[in-house]
Steps between C-alpha positions, in 0.01 A plus 500: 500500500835344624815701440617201295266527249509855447669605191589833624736328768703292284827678447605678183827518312557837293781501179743655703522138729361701827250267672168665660358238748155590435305737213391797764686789494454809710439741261686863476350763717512838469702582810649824545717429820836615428694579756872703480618565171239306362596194638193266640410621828546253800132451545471444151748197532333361812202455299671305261557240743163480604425462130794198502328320795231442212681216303412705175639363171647785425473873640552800278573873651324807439652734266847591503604788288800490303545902497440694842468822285128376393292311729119392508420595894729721717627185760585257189806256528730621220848421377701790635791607313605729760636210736711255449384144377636331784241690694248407272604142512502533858160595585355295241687225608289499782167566365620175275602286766137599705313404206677164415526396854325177479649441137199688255678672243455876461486718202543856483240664301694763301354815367510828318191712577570756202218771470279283800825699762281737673600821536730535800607174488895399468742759427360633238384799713130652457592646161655239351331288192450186554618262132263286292579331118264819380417833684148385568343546857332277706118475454297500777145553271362758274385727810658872567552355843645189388731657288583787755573147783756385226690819451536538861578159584744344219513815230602479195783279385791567247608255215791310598799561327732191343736575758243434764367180413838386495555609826150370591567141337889533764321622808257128465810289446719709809183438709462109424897438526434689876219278568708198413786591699221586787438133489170543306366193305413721204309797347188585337422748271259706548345585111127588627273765700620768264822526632811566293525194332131407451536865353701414239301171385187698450432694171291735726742616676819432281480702155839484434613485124837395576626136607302499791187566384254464220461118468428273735856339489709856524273623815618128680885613405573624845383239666685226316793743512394448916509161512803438264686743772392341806609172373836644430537625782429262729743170574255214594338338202194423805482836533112575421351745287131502424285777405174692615285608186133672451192325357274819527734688223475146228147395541381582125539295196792719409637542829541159565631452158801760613528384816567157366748622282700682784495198696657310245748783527526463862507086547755516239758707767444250796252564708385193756133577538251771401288644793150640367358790722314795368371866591669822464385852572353516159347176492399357859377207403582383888210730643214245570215760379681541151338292197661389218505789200317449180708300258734285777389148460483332818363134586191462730764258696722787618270590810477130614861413518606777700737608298514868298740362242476181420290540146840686415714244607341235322564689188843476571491195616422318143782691288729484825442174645874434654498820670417538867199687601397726746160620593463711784173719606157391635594131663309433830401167578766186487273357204529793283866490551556100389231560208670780367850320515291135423363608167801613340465832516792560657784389690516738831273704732529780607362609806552876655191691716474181708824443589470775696261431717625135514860498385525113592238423289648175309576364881186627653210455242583371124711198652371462829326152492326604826291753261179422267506594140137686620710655761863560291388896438778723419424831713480850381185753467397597131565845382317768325592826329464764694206660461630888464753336260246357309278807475783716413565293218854402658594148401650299777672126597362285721810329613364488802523873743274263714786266590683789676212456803675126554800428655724180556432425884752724685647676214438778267329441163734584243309428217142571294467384164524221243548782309608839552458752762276860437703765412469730718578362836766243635337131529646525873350845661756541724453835617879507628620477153884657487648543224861463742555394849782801524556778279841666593512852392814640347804307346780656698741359740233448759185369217769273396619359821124487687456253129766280554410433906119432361607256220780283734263567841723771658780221560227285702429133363182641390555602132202675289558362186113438470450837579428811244628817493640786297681831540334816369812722404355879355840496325658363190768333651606334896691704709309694673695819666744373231328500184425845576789667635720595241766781624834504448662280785205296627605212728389315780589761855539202696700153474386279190520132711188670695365644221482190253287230571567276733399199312733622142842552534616841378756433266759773526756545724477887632294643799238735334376463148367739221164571393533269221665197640190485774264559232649206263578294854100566567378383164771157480370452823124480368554334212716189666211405708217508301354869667568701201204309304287578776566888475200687284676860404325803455183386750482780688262467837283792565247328787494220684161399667471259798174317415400304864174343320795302272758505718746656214646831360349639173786688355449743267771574216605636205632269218660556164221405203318832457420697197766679399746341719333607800470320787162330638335425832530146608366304827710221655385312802750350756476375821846687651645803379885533588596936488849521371485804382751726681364806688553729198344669241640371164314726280571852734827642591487651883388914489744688630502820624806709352441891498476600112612116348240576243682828412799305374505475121762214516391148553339374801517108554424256763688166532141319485465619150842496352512611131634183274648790237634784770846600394685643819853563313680785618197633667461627900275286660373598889342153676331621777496248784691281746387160475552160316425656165682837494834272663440260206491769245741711568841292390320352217421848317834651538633305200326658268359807716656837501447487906288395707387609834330346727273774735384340758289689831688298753745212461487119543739229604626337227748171583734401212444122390754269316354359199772205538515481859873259604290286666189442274773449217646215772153327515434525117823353445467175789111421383313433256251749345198406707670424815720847507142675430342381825813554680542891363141530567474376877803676518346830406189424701678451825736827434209692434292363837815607686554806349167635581522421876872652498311807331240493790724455806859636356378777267803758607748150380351526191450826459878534532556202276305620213649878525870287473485311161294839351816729592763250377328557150388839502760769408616827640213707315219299593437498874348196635267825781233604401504263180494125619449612884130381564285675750406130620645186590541171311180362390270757643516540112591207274888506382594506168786297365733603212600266305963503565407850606418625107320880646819563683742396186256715254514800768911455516483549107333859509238370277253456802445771800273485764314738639314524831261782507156601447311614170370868501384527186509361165578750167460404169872380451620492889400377872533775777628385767387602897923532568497731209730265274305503090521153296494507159322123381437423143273214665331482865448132626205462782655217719282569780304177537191295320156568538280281677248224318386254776394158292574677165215780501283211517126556658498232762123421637349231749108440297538804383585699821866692460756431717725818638826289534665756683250454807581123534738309631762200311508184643803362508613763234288286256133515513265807534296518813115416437579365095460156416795317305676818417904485535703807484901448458690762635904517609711564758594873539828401618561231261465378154160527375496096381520404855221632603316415237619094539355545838138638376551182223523272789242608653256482272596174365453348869170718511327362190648121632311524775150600358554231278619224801168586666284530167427866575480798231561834662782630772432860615729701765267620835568746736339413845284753667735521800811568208314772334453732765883422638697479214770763444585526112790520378650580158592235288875693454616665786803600273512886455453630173209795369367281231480177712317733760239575232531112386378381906239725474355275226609167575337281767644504859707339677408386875618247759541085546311368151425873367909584563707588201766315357834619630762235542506203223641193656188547752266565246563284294488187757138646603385525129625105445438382856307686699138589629269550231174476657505765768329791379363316176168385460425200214229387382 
């Protein structure tokens, strides 16, 4: 038969004016092949041009869900509400422009799955319900095993509220007017295989009393409230909108009698063609080995003409006759197609299992002139319920698992079923299912900055906006270190133009910043650029497992949704894992050892743990230490403090620091915001650099320099020996700065005193000194350091093996010796903590790149033989301080050439952007 006299390749005009050259369309598939935040996956795109190649009429997708919180199968394309639509129209864009490349139209089959969302799948979380018109479950068959399969795989749905179906009946018109803008020639609705929709329409399933449900009319309200909004919503009047119904659930007298009703319902809101398919888990007609149930009245035609449906459609067909059918299900030969379109059944077939193996089918066999009718077979392999299934009493669709074993010629199959996929696996098993490609953990400075390098590509022209990830924060809030500081006078002990972000301007004019301007500064900085929707709080990670056989981490976590509001165990998969952090323990303050501290009946606090409520008026307070902290705290108590003293074992250098330096005020005043922030910042960068190496070859210069501007400021009654006379020179320990000099002002009022001594003992209302000297503190503040928490507490094992971090070596201060795609950010010692952590972003932005350039999966640090037996370690600080001493015992070591720590940041950070990244690092 020539293709000019076949009826099913004359071309086809539907209401909406869009032209289909012929009447074959590739029917939807159940896919499952999302990629990053949902979005199609590449592959799943380059299959859709192969499918284009095929000259189909037109080409509809597999589902799309309109709500990522429910899904039917773990990998399904989804609208995504947590990115923007431009990245939605983006993607899309492409998987449109793939599919329409040699001018077939494409729909975008739309969907809800409602109760069908297995558990685990979309946001929901493993506890959540999934929504259906009535809380009825999904029956697999009157077995205890059948019923036991449903509970475990889809549960048991809740009845959707008013509020819901509303939102419901928004999220189908926001996903259409995206799939417009994507370029997309139109939608269809998918109202069958017991999904949400199909849900509704059926009094089994739907026993609403309200306007949704109890006549046949009500339970079609939401989706003529569907169709009504997608209309609205979108601007071309050729925009197409068809929809997908069941036959299986209308097949008796009074069925059909309903289902005609609905439809008049449903025709009436604009639809341009009615696709007939059938099956759902409750009713799978598609299975081959099911029969028809007693009291369905079906012709002894059906089996001949290849076609599931078509008895169905003809009843539509003579109280419908101007509306476009669809019948799609059981076609394989090119004469059952042009019969089934020839006798008026209907208008278009669909055709979905052997598109798969064939996906230029139309080209290759149905209009190839070259082929026989004898010879014009359709290919697929029949299908049979599983026999276990079927003795358990477990009903099951055919759609077609057997499909999966057939791939388009150098691609991956991406699709099984004319009709839907079994519930309990993925249609695709691919075993290297992620549910990220990077999960950053912690939303401080450094979790934030290591997310804005991934998302723009680390500066490089390769950006990741296809890419997935999140941040796992165990916190309510960003901020890291400065969500959970809280003392009186916490600021940043080293210039802010290092310490903001490179890539954000900081938008205040002085040199160090409080607690609360960093912490706001972190969070604006989040929000503006799209990371702060990526950030899920209160997921706390308690082990992360390299699995080699998958090439991925399973991380294991705790996430809100418990009873009670407790939290629950979780498993993510992602291919990277980015540590950021810190190196300390967020939950325990450091132990220290003070003779008879718990004698003391007053209270005892730590800086860590700062009580939101303390009242300090007009009490003593005692801060024991030297460092950062105790310099910070000191001038910002004595307003409302009695006194303060600060006891400190031996002193420190502390450097006063103009918060309006003359000649940062100079370049804030010539340049604009943006260009005076790079300036300040180099600025600071190249002072610091210098001041280092003038600290390691002049230390007596600055020795003497330092001791200057602290006498100028100190008065007669506090002697700058013993009290600000170190036992060390600059930088053997790290300075501290004071911001204008504040300690030495507050000690100048008498409200402050310092005192340099040891602690005998401590009484219930004093502290003994070794000197002899008694102080009397209302409160005792432990500023002696932070304990350590390598990776957050976190149980870190390679297939199931732990890891002792402290026994191996950092490459490039970034990845662990001997683990795969793990990133650890860590700082300078000698310089803000940001850039170091910009360097570790850099890094692992270029690492990731590269696995990707050479289509590789894993990138693990290795130690040569010849190295191991060699290599001197060396602490990751070499700073001199007793709690970083017990923090290098923990961390992992330092070494020489790739395994050196970071120490200088101009150099660091040209070999984290530029330099080798493949000595020492094995891919694969």
């Amino acid at each position: 038969m020539s293709k000019q006299s076949l009826e099913i390749a004359n071309p086809i005009t539907l209401p909406c004016g869009l032209t289909l050259r012929n009447r074959l369309a590739k029917a939807s598939l159940a896919e499952g092949w999302a990629g990053r935040d949902r979005l199609p996956h590449d592959d799943l795109i380059e299959t859709y041009r192969l499918w284009a190649e095929g000259d189909w009429g037109v080409i509809i997708t597999g589902n799309v869900h309109v709500d990522s919180t429910y899904l039917g199968g773990p990998e399904d394309v989804s609208l995504n509400e947590r990115i923007s639509r431009n990245a939605h129209i983006e993607a899309w864009g492409r998987w449109a422009a793939a599919s329409s490349e040699r001018g077939t139209p494409t729909l975008v089959q739309i969907n809800h799955p409602g109760r069908q969302s297995t558990i685990g799948a979309g946001t929901k979380g493993l506890f959540g319900k999934s929504i259906a018109p009535s809380a009825i479950g999904v029956d697999l068959g009157p077995g205890l095993v059948a019923k036991a399969a449903s509970a475990l795989v889809f549960g048991t749905p809740r009845e959707m509220t008013d509020f819901e179906i509303d939102d419901v009946v928004r999220r189908f018109a926001t996903t259409a007017q995206v799939a417009e803008a994507a370029g997309f020639a139109g939608v269809e609705i998918h109202a069958a295989h017991g999904y949400l929709l199909s849900a509704f329409l059926s009094a089994r399933s739907n026993q609403r009393t309200d306007e949704y449900g109890g006549t046949p009319r009500k339970r079609a309200r939401i989706v003529v409230e569907t169709i009504r909004a997608i209309r609205a919503a979108v601007s071309s009047p050729k925009f197409c909108v068809g929809i997908k119904i069941n036959s299986v659930d209308h097949q008796s007298a009074g069925e059909l009698k309903g289902c005609l009703e609905q439809l008049t319902e449903i025709t009436n809101a604009g639809v341009d063609f009615l696709e007939i398919s059938g099956g759902s888990y409750e009713n799978p007609t598609m299975v081959s080995s099911v029969v028809s149930e007693a009291g369905v009245k079906v012709s002894a035609s059906t089996a001949t003409r290849e076609a599931f449906f078509l008895d169905f459609a003809h009843a539509i067909r003579q109280t419908f006759p101007e509306l476009l059918l669809m019948v799609t299900g059981g076609f394989r030969s090119r004469l059952g197609l042009e019969h089934a379109v020839k006798s008026g059944a209907c208008d278009l077939v669909g055709v979905g299992r052997p598109s798969v193996v064939e996906p230029r089918l139309p080209r290759s066999i149905v209009f190839n002139p070259d082929v026989q009718d004898e010879d014009a077979r359709l290919p697929t392999k029949s299908f049979s319920q599983a026999t276990l299934s079927r003795w358990l009493g477990i009903k099951g669709l055919g759609g077609g698992t057997e499909t999966s074993q057939y791939t388009p010629p150098g691609r991956a199959a991406c699709a099984v079923a004319d009709g839907m996929p079994a519930p309990t696996s993925s249609p695709v098993q691919r075993t290297s299912h992620t549910d990220f490609d990077l999960i950053i953990v912690g939303a401080g400075i450094a979790g934030i900055n290591a997310a804005y390098r991934f998302q723009t590509g680390g500066g490089t022209s390769h950006h990741h906006h296809h890419s997935s990830y999140a941040i796992f924060e165990a916190r309510d809030a960003v901020g890291g270190t400065w969500d959970l500081f809280r003392y009186p006078g916490i600021r940043s002990d080293s210039d802010i133009f290092t310490f903001a972000f490179q890539w954000n301007t900081w938008p205040k004019k002085g040199t160090m910043a409080s607690g609360a301007e960093i912490r706001a500064y972190i969070k604006e900085s989040a929000q503006k650029t799209g990371i702060y929707d990526k950030i899920r709080f209160r997921h706390k990670i308690v082990a992360a497992n390299w699995e080699s056989e998958h090439s991925r981490w399973a991380i294991t976590t705790t996430v809100p949704g418990g009873g009670g509001g407790t939290a629950q165990p979780k498993v993510y998969y992602s291919q990277f894992v980015y540590l950021a952090t810190g190196y300390y323990d967020y939950e325990t303050p450091l132990s220290t050892t003070i003779p008879g501290i718990e004698n003391f009946q007053g209270k005892v606090l730590h800086p860590q743990f700062w009580p939101k409520d303390l009242d300090y008026t007009d009490k003593d307070v005692v801060i024991i230490g030297s460092g950062a902290t105790a310099v910070t705290m000191v001038p910002s108590m004595t307003d409302k403090a009695k006194h303060v003293t600060m006891l400190q074992r031996s002193p420190t250098y502390i450097f006063p620091l103009p918060q309006h330096g003359t000649l940062a005020q100079i370049v804030l005043f010539l340049f604009p915001r943006p260009v005076s922030h790079l300036i300040l910042r180099a600025g600071w960068i190249l002072q610091l650099v210098f001041m280092i190496q003038f600290c390691k070859y002049f230390p007596g210069i600055v020795r003497r320099v330092i001791k200057h501007e602290n006498v100028k400021r100190l008065t007669a009654e506090v002697p700058w020996d013993p009290h600000f006379n170190p036992r060390y020179n600059p930088w053997e320990q790290r300075l501290c700065a004071s911001q204008d000099g504040d300690i030495f002002a507050a000690l100048g009022t008498g409200k402050a005193s310092v005192v340099t001594d040891t602690i005998s003992v401590v009484t219930e209302k004093s502290i003994k000194l070794s000197s002899g000297s008694v102080l009397h503190p209302d409160i005792i503040v432990t500023a002696t350091g932070l304990r350590l928490s390598f990776a957050g507490g976190m149980d870190i094992t390679v297939d199931g093996q732990h890891m002792d971090q402290s026994k191996q070596f950092l490459w490039k201060g970034t990845m662990l010796q001997d683990i795969p795609n793990l990133f650890f950010t860590i700082g300078f010692e000698n310089a803000s903590w940001t850039l170091g952590c910009d360097c570790a972003a850099h890094l692992t932005v270029r690492v990731m790149e590269q696995l990707r350039q050479r289509g590789l999966r894993v990138a693990v640090p290795r130690m040569s033989a010849s190295e191991q037996e060699t290599m001197v370690p060396k602490p990751l600080f070499s700073l001199k301080a007793t709690y970083l001493d017990k923090v290098n015992e923990q961390l992992p070591k330092g070494g020489s050439g790739v395994w050196a720590p970071r120490t200088n940041y101009p150099v660091d950070l040209w070999k984290s952007t530029y330099g080798d990244i493949e000595t020492n690092l094995e891919m694969k």
